[in-house]
C-alpha atoms as a printed R data frame, in Angstrom:
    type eleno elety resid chain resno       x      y       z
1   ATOM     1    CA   UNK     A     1   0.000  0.000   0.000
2   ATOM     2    CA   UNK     A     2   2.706  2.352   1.158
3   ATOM     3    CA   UNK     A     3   4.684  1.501  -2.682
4   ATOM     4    CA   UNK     A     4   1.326  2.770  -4.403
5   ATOM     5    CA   UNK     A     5   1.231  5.740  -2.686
6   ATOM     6    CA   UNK     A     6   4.476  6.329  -3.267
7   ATOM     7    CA   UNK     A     7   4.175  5.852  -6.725
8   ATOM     8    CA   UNK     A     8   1.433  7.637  -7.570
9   ATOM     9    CA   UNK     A     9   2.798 10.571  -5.689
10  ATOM    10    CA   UNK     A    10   5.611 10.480  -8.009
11  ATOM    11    CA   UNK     A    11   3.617 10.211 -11.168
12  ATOM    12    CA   UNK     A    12   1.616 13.010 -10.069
13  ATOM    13    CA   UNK     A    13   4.329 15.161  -9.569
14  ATOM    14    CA   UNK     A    14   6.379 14.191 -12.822
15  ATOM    15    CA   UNK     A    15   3.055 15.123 -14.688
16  ATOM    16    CA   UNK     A    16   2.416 18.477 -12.907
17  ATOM    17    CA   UNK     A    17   6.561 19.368 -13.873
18  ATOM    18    CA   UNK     A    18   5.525 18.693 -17.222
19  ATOM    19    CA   UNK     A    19   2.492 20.800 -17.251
20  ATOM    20    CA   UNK     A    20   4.581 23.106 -15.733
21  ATOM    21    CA   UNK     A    21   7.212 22.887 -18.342
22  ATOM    22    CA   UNK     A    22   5.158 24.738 -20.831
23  ATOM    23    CA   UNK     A    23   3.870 27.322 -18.640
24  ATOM    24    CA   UNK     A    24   2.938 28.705 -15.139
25  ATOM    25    CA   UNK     A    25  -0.025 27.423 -13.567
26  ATOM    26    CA   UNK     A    26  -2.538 28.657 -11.245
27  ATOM    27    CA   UNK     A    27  -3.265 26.271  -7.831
28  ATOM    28    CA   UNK     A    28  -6.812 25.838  -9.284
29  ATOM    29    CA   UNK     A    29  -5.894 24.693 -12.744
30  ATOM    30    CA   UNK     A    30  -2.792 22.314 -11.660
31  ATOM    31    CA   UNK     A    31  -5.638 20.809  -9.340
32  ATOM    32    CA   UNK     A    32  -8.310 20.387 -12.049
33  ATOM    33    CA   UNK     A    33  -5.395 19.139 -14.526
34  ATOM    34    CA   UNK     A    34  -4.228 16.196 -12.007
35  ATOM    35    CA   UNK     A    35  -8.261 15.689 -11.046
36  ATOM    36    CA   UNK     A    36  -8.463 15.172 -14.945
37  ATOM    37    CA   UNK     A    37  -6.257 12.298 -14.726
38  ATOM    38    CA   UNK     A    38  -7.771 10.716 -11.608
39  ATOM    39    CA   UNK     A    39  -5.341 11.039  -9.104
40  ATOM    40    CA   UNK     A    40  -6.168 11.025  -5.384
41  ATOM    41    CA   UNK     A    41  -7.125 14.370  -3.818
42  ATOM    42    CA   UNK     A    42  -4.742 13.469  -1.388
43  ATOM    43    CA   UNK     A    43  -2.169 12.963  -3.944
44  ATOM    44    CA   UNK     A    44  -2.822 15.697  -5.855
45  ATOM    45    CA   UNK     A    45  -2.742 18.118  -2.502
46  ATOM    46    CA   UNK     A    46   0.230 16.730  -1.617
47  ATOM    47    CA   UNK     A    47   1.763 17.422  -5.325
48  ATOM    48    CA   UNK     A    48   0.847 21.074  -4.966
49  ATOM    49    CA   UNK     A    49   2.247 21.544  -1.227
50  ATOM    50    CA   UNK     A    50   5.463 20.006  -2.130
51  ATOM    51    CA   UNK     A    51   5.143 22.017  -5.478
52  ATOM    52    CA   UNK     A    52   4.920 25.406  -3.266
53  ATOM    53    CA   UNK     A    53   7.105 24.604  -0.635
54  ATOM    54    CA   UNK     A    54   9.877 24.460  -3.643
55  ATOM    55    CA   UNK     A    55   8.479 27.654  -5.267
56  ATOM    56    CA   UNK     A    56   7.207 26.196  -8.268
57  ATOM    57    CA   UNK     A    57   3.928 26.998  -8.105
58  ATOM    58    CA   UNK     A    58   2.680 30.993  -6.433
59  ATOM    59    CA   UNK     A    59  -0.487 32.160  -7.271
60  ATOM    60    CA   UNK     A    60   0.958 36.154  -6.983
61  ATOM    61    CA   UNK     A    61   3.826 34.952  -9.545
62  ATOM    62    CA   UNK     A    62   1.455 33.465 -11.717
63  ATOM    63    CA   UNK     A    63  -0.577 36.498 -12.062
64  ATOM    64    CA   UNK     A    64   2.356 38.920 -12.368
65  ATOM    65    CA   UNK     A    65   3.728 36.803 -15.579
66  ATOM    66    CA   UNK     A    66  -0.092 36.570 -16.887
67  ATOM    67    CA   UNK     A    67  -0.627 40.221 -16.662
68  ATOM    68    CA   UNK     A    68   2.188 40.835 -18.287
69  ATOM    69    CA   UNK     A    69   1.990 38.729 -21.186
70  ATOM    70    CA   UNK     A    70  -1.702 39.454 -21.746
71  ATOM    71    CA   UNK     A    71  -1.134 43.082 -22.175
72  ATOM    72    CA   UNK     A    72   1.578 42.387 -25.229
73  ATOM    73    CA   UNK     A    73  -1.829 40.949 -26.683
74  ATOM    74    CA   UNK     A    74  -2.846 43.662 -26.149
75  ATOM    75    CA   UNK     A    75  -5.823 43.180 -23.727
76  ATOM    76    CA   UNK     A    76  -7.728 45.181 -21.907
77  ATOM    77    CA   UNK     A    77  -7.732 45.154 -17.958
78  ATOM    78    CA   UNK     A    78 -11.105 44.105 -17.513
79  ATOM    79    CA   UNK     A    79 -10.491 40.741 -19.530
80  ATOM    80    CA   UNK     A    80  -7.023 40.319 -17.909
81  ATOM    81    CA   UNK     A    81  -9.155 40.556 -14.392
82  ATOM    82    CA   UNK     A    82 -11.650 37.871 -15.463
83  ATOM    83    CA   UNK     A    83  -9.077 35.368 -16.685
84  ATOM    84    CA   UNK     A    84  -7.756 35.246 -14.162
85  ATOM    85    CA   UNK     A    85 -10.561 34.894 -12.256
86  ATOM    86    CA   UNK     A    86 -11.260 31.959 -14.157
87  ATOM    87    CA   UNK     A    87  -7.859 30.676 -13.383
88  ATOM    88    CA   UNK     A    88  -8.603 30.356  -9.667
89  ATOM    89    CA   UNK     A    89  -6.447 33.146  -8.419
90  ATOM    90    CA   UNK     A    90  -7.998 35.039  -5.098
91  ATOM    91    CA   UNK     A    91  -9.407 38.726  -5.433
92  ATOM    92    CA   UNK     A    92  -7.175 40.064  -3.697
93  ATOM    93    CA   UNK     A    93  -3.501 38.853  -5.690
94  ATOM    94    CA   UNK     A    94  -5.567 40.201  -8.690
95  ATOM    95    CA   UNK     A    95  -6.378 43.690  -7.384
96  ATOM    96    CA   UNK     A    96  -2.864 43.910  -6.163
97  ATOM    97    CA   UNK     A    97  -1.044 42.999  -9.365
98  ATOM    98    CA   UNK     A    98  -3.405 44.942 -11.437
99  ATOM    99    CA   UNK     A    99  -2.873 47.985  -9.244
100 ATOM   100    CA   UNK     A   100   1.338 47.830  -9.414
101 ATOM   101    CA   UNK     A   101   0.971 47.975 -13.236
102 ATOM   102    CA   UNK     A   102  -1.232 50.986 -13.575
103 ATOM   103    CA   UNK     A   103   0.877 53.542 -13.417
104 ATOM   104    CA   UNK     A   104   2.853 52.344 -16.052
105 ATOM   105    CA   UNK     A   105  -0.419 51.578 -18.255
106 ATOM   106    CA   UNK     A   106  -2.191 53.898 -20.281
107 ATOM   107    CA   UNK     A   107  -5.466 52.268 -21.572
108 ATOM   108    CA   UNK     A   108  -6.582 55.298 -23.551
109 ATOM   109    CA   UNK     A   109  -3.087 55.280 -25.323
110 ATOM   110    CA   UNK     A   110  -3.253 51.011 -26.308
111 ATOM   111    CA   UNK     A   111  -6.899 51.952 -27.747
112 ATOM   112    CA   UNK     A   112  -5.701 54.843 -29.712
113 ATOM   113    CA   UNK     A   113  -2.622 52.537 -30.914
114 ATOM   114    CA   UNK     A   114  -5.157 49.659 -31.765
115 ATOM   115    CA   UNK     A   115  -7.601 51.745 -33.442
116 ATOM   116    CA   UNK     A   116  -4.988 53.379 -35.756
117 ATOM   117    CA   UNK     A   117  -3.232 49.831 -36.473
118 ATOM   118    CA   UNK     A   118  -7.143 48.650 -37.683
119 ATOM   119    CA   UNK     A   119  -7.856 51.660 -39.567
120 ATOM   120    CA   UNK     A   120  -6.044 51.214 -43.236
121 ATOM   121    CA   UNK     A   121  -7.814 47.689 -43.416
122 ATOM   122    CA   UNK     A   122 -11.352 49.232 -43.116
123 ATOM   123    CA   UNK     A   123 -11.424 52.292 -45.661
124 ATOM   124    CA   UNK     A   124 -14.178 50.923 -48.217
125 ATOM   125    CA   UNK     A   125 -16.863 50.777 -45.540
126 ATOM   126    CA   UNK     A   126 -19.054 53.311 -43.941
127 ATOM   127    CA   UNK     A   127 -17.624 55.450 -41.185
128 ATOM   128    CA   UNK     A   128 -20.413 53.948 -38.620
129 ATOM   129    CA   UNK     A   129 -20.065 50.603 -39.442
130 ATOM   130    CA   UNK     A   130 -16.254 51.335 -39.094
131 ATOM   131    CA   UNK     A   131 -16.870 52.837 -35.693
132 ATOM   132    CA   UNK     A   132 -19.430 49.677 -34.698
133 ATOM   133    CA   UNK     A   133 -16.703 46.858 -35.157
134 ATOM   134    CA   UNK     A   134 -14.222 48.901 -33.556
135 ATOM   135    CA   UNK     A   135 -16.441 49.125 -30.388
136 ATOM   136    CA   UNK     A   136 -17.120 45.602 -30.689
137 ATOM   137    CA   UNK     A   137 -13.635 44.618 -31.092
138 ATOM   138    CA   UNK     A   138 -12.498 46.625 -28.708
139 ATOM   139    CA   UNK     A   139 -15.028 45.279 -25.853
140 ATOM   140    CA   UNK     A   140 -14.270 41.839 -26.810
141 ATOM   141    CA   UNK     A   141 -10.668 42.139 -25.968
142 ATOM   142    CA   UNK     A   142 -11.640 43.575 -22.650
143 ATOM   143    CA   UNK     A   143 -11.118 47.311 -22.628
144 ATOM   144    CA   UNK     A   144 -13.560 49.912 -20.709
145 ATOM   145    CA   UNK     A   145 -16.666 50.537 -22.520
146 ATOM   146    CA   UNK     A   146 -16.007 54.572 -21.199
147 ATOM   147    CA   UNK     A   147 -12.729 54.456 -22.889
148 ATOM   148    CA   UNK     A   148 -13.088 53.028 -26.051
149 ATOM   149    CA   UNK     A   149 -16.022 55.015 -26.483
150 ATOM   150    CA   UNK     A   150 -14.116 58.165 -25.514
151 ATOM   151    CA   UNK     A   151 -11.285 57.705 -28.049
152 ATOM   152    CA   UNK     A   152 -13.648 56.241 -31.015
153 ATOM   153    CA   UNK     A   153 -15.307 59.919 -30.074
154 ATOM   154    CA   UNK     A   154 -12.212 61.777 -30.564
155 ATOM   155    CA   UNK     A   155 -10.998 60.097 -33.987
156 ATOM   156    CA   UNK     A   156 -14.530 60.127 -35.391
């Protein structure tokens, strides 16, 4: 019995190193990933403790990379905020690591810069529909209706 634990202790960990190989993982998601391939709860909580004890997996670390690799997308904060939601991280880390990076982020400025990138490939169409699947483009990728709004105001 004690072998099979053992075992499947190590399994679980050389799978959540692997996961972890391609990217950083949330708590919550390196959970659901071993739950996916029925370990034991037990197991798979005593993966993740020995996997934070040894700093490989930190929920504030984890948002600080995701933040900053979502807004080379670019994204908007308000997307950035629910994925990681999604992702399992707490309130909290997410206010926090949100709130370091505004200073140096200017969503008004990323709009401007997306809406002049998508400009040239809509000249043949009406300046409203132009102006409608900006909005909507814009919103999808998670930036403040006030803003976008604001700046589609401005250049129209």
């Amino acid at each position: 019995m004690k072998i099979d634990k053992t075992s499947s202790l190590e399994k679980a960990k050389n799978y959540a190193f692997l996961l972890l190989k391609f990217r950083p993982r949330s708590e919550k998601e390196l959970f659901f990933r071993l739950k996916k391939k029925k370990f034991q709860d037990s197991i798979i909580k005593e993966t993740i403790t020995f996997l934070k004890e040894k700093k490989f997996l930190d929920d504030e670390i984890f948002a600080a990379s995701w933040i900053s690799a979502r807004l080379k997308k670019p994204l908007g904060l308000k997307r950035i905020k629910e994925e990681l939601r999604q992702k399992g991280i707490n309130q909290k880390i997410i206010e926090q690591k949100i709130q370091e990076i505004k200073d140096n982020y200017s969503e008004e400025k990323i709009v401007k810069e997306i809406i002049e990138k998508r400009l040239p490939s809509l000249k043949n169409i009406a300046s409203e529909k132009i102006k409608q699947r900006l909005f909507a483009y814009l919103v999808r990728r998670g930036f403040s209706l006030e803003v976008v709004m604001d700046v589609l105001n401005q250049i129209f």
